[in-house]
KERO-853159 format. One record per residue (C-alpha): x, y, z; residue number from 1; residue in three letters. Coordinates in steps of 0.1 Angstrom, whole numbers, plus 5000, padded with zeros to 4 digits. Example, Ala and Ser with C-alpha at 12.3 -4.5 7.8 and 13.67 -1.06 7.14 Angstrom:
2
+------+-------+------+-----+-----+
! east ! north !   up !   n ! res !
+------+-------+------+-----+-----+
! 5123 !  4955 ! 5078 !   1 ! Ala !
! 5137 !  4989 ! 5071 !   2 ! Ser !
+------+-------+------+-----+-----+
! end
This chain:
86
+------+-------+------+-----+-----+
! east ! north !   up !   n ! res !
+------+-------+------+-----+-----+
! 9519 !  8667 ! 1570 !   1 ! Unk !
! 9500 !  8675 ! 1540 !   2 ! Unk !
! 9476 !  8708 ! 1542 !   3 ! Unk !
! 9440 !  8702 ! 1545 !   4 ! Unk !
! 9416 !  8697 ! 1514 !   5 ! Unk !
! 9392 !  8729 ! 1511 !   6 ! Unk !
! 9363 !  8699 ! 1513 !   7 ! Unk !
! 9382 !  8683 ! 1546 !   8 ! Unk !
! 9383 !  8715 ! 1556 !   9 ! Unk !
! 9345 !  8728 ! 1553 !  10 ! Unk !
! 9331 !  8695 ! 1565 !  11 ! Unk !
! 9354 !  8699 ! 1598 !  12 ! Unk !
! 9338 !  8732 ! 1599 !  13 ! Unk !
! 9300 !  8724 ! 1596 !  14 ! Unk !
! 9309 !  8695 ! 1620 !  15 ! Unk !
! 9323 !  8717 ! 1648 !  16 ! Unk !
! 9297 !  8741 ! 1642 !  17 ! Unk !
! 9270 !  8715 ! 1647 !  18 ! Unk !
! 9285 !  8703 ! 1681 !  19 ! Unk !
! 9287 !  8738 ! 1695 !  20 ! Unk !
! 9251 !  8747 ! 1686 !  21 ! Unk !
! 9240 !  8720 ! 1711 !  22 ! Unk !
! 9229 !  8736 ! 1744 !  23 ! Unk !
! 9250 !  8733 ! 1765 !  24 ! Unk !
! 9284 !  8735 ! 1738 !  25 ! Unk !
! 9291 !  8700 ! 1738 !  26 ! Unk !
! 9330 !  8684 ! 1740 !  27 ! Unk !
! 9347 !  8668 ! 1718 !  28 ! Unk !
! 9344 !  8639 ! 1746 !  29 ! Unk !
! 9307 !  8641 ! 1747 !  30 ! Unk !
! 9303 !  8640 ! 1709 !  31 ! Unk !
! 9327 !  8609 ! 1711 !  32 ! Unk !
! 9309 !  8592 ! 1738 !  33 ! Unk !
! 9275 !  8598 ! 1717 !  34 ! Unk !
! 9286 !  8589 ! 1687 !  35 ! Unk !
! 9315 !  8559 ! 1696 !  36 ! Unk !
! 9335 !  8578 ! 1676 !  37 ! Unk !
! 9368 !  8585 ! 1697 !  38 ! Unk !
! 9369 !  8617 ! 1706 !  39 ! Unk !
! 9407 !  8627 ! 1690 !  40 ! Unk !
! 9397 !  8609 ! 1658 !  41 ! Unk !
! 9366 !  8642 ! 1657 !  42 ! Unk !
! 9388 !  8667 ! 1666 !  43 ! Unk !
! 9410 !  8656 ! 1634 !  44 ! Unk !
! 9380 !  8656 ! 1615 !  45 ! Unk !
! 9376 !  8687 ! 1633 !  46 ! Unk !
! 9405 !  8702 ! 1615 !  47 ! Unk !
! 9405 !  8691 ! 1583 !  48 ! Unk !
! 9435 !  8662 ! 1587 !  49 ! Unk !
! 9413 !  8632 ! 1575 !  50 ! Unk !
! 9386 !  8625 ! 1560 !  51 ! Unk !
! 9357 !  8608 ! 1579 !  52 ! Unk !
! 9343 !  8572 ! 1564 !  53 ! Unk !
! 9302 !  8577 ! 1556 !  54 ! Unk !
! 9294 !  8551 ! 1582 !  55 ! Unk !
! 9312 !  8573 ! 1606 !  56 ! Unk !
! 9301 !  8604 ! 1596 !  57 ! Unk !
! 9264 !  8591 ! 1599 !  58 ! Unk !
! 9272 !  8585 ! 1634 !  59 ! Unk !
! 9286 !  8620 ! 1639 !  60 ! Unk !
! 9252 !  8635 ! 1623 !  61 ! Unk !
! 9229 !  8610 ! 1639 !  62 ! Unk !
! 9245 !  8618 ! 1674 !  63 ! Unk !
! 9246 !  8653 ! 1667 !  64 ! Unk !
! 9206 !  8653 ! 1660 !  65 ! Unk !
! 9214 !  8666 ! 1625 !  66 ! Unk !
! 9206 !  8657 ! 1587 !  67 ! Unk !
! 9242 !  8640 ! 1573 !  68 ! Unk !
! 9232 !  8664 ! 1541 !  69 ! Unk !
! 9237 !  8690 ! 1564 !  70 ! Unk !
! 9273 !  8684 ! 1567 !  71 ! Unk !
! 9277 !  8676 ! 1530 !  72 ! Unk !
! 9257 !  8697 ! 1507 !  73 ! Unk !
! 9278 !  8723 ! 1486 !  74 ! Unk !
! 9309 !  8711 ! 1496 !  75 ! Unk !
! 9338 !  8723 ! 1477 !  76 ! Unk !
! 9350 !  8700 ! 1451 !  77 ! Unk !
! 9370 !  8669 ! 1474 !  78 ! Unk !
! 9408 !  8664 ! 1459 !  79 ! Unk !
! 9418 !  8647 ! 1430 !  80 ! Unk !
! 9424 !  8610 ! 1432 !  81 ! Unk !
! 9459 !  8593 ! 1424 !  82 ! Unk !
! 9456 !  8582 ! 1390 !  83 ! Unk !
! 9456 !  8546 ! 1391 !  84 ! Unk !
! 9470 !  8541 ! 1360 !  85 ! Unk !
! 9505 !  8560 ! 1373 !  86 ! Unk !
+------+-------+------+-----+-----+
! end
């Protein structure tokens, strides 16, 4: 498996921060339940292994009670594209 982008990797971080400032820590289930995001598909957003889609990201946020800027702003740079023309 490829290694996490640096970008991946700090939004999976802001993400997993976000969750467990709610009070009580909330699960990866909860956020899931929440957010009708399955709750294994967060945990590899989690991590850094993929890269959420904005409409699911938005849920994440809007579940979580939190700005979707909040997540993204100052991201590292994301990962080159393939070159199309290749």
């Amino acid at each position: 498996m490829p290694q996490p982008s640096d970008f991946a990797r700090a939004f999976g971080e802001r993400l997993r921060a976000a969750r467990l400032a709610k009070t009580p820590k909330w699960s990866l289930e909860r956020l899931g339940r929440r957010s009708r995001v399955h709750w294994s598909y967060i945990g590899q957003v989690e991590r850094g292994e993929v890269n959420p889609s904005l409409l699911i990201a938005g849920r994440l946020a809007h579940a979580l009670e939190v700005d979707l800027g909040s997540l993204t702003t100052a991201l590292p740079a994301p990962p080159p594209g393939k070159d199309p023309d290749e």
